[in-house]
C-alpha positions, 0 to 999 in steps of 0.5 A: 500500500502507498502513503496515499491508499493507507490516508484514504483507508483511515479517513473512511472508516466505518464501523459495522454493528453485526450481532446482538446477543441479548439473553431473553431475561433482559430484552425489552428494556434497554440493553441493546439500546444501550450498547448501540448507543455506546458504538456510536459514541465510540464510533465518534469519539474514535473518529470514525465516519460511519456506523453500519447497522445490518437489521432484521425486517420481519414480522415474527422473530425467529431464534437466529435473528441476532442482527437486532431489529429495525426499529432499534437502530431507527430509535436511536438515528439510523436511517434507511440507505436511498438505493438505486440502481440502474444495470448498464447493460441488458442481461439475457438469459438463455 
């Protein structure tokens, strides 16, 4: 890597929030808010330029589901990526 490419590398840092694992006697009351919320001020006081979240969009919750639902990261400022995209040529299949 050259001077240049590791300056870019730590000027877009990003942290990823990937996993909650919070034991069934402590959900609903703050705890995976709280840390979230810890990550994002560590983010800041770390200097890093984003937080990404992965949430689980489903009406059930399923044992596996340990991303953290999408009202949890909405709660504390998350917002929902704009995507477009347009392919720059046609696919055929045959």
């Amino acid at each position: 890597m050259t001077k240049e490419q590791v300056k870019v590398a730590v000027e877009n840092r990003e942290k990823a929030v990937v996993c909650f694992e919070i034991a069934p006697e402590y959900r609903r009351k703050g705890v995976a808010t709280a840390l979230l919320r810890r990550v994002i001020d560590d983010a800041i006081t770390e200097d890093y330029t984003a937080v990404e979240g992965f949430p689980v969009v489903r009406d059930e919750r399923y044992e596996w589901d340990s991303a953290g639902p999408l009202r949890l990261y909405e709660k504390v400022g998350f917002v929902r990526p704009i995507l477009s995209w347009e392919p720059s040529r046609k696919i055929q299949f045959q």
